[in-house]
NUKOLLO-973990 format. One record per residue: residue in three letters; x, y, z of N, C-alpha, C in turn. Coordinates in steps of 0.05 Angstrom, whole numbers, padded with zeros to 5 digits, always signed. Layout:
<nodes>
alaXYZXYZXYZ ...
</nodes>
This chain:
<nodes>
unk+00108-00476-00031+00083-00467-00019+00085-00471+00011 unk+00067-00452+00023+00068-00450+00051+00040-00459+00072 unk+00049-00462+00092+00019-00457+00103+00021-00439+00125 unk+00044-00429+00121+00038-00410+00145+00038-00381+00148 unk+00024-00367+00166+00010-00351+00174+00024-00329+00154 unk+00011-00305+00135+00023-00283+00122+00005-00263+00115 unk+00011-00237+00128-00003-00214+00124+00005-00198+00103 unk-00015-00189+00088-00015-00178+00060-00004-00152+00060 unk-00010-00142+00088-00010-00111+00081+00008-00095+00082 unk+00043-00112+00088+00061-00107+00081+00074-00098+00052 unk+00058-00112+00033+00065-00106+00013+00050-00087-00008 unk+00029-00062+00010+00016-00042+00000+00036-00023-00013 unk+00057-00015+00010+00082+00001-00007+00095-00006-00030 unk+00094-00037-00033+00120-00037-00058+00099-00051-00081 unk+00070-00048-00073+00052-00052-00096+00045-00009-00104 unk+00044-00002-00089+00040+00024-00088+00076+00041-00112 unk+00090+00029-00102+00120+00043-00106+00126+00031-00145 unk+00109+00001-00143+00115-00010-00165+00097+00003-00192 unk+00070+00011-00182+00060+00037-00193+00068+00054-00213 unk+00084+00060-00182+00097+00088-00185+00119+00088-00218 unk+00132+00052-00211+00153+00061-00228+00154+00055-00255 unk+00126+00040-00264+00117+00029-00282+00099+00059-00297 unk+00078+00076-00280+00074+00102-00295+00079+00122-00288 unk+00102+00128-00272+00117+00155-00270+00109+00162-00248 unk+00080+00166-00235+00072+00177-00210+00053+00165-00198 unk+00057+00169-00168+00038+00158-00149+00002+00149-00168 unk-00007+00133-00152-00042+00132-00161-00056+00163-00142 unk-00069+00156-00163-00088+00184-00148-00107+00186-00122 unk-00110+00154-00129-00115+00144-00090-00113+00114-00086 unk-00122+00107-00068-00111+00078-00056-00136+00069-00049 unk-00140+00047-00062-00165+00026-00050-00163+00007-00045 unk-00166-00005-00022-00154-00034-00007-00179-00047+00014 unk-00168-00068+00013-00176-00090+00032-00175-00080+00059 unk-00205-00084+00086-00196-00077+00101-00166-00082+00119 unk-00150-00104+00114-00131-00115+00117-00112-00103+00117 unk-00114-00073+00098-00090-00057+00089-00083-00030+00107 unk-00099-00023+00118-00097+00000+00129-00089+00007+00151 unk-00062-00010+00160-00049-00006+00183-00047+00013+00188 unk-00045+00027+00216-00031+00054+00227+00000+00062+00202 unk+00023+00051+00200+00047+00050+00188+00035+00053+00156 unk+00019+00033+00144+00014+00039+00119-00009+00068+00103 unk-00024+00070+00134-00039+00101+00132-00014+00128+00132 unk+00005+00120+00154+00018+00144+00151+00036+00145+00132 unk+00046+00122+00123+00070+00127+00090+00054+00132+00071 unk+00024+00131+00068+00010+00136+00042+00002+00165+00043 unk-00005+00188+00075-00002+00206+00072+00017+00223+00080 unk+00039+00215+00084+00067+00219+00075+00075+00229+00044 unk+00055+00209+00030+00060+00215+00003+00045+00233-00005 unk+00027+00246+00005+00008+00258-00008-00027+00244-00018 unk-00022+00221-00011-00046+00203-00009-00066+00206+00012 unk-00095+00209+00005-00110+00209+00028-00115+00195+00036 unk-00117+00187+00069-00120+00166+00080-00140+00144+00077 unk-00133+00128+00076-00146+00090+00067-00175+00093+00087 
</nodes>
């Protein structure tokens, strides 16, 4: 265990990707914490075809 400092919203993609590989295809949209919607994680989600967070 830690106590130091860790941002969540790094791991939107490979909660998003793990999705993916568990039911074949993307989710049909993305609902998140305001925490999640970085510039980088807005544009790989409509990258994918996802509308923006």
């Amino acid at each position: 265990m830690s106590w130091e400092k860790f941002k969540e919203s790094g791991d939107l993609k490979a909660q998003i990707e793990g999705f993916k590989s568990y039911r074949g295809c993307y989710p049909e949209s993305v609902h998140a914490a305001r925490i999640y919607p970085s510039r980088e994680n807005r544009a790989w989600c409509q990258e994918r075809g996802h509308p923006p967070m």
